[in-house]
C-alpha positions in Angstrom: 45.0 98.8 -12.6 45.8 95.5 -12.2 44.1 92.6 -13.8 41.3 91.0 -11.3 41.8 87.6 -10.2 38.9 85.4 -11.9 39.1 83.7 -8.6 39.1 85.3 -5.7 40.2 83.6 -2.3 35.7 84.1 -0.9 34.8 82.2 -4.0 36.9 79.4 -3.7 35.9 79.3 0.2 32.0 79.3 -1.1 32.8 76.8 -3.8 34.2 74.6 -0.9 31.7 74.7 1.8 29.2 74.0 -1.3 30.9 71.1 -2.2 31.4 69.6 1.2 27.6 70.2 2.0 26.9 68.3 -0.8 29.2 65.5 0.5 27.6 65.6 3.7 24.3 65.8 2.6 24.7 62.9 -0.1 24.2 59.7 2.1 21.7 60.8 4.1 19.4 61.6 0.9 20.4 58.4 -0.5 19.1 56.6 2.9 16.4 58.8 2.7 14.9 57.3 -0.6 15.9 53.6 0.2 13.6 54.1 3.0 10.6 55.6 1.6 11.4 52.8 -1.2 11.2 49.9 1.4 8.0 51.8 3.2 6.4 51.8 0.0 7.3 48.1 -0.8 6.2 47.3 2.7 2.5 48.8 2.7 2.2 46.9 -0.4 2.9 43.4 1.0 0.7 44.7 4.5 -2.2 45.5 1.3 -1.5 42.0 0.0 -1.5 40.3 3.5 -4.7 42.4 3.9 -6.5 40.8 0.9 -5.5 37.4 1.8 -6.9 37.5 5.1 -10.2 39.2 4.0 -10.2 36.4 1.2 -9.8 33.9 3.9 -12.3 35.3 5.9 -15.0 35.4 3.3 -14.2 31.4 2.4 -14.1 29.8 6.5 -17.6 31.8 6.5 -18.9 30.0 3.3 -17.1 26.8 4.8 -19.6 27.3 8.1 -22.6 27.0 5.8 -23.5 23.2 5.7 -24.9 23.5 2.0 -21.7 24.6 1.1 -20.2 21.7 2.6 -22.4 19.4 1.4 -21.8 20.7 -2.1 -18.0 20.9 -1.7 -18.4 16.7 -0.6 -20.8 16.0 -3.4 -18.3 17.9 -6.3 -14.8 17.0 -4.8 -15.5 13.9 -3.1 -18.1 12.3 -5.2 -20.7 12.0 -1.9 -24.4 11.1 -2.5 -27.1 11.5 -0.4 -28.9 8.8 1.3 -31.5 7.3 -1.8 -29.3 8.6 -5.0 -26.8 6.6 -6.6 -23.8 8.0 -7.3 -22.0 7.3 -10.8 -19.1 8.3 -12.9 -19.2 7.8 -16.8 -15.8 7.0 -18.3 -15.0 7.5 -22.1 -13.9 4.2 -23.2 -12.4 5.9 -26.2 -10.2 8.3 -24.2 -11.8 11.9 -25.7 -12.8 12.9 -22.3 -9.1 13.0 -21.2 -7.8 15.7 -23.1 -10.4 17.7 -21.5 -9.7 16.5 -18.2 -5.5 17.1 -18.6 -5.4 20.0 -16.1 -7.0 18.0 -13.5 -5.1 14.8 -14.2 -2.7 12.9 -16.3 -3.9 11.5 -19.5 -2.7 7.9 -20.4 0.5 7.9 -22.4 -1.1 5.1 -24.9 -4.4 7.1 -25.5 -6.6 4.2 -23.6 -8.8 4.8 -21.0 -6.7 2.7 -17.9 -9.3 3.1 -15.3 -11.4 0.5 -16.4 -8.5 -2.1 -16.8 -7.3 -1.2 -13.4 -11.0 -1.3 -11.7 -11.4 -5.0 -12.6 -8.7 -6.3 -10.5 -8.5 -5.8 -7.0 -5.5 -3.4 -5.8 -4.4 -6.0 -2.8 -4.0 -8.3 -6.2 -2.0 -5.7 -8.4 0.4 -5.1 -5.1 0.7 -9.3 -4.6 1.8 -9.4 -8.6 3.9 -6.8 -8.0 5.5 -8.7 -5.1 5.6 -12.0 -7.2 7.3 -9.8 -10.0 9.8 -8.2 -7.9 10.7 -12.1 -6.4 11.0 -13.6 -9.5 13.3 -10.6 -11.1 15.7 -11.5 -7.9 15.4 -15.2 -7.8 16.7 -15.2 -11.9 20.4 -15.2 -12.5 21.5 -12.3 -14.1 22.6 -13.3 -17.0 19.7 -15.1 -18.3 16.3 -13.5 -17.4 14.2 -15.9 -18.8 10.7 -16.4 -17.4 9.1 -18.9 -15.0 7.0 -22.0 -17.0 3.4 -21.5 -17.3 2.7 -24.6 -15.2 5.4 -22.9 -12.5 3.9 -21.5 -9.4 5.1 -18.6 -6.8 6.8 -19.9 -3.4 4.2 -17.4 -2.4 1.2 -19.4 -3.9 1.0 -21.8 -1.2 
């Protein structure tokens, strides 16, 4: 008897159609999960868009209450009602402002600077500004020295 092929020519064949099914079937599997990937990635942003717009929702409806308002003006804009009078205390040593460094920028020189710049006027800090910017261009550039004490602006007059 003659030794048995381990091979025979209906195994091959199976082996073949096997293979080439899972050929076939391999990119439409792989599109398969992409998809259900991007689904899932797209229900959660729909979720997320969801909970904004409820959020949303929830602050115009406190926004059409007029306390609310009233108490949004009085804490962000520094409003007072008709009879009170408003104030603002400054730390003239400058603790305050470490406190206050998230909702603004604290002095690089550790001073308070809104009380230096509240005493002058702001039409009078741009007008010095102007002056400044005049006298830097009327200098020569090789010798930047400043105007005499007695020396007035062309734009004094």
């Amino acid at each position: 008897m003659a030794a048995r092929p381990r091979f025979t020519s209906r195994a091959t064949v199976l082996v073949l159609v096997l293979c080439s099914l899972a050929a076939i079937l391999a990119y439409p599997t792989r599109q398969f999960i992409s998809q259900r990937s991007e689904i899932s990635a797209q229900r959660a942003k729909a979720e997320h868009a969801r909970q904004q717009v409820e959020q949303l929702r929830r602050e115009k409806t406190r926004w059409q209450d007029p306390e609310y308002v009233k108490a949004q003006a009085r804490s962000r804009l520094h409003y007072a009602m008709p009879g009170e009078t408003p104030y603002i205390a400054v730390d003239p040593a400058g603790q305050g402002a470490a406190k206050s460094s998230a909702s603004s920028p604290a002095p690089s020189d550790g001073t308070a600077a809104a009380p230096a710049k509240a005493a002058k006027p702001w039409y009078a800090s741009v007008w010095d500004s102007v002056d400044a910017a005049d006298t830097a261009a009327l200098a020569p550039p090789s010798s930047p020295a400043p105007a005499p004490a007695g020396a007035s602006s062309p734009h004094d007059h």
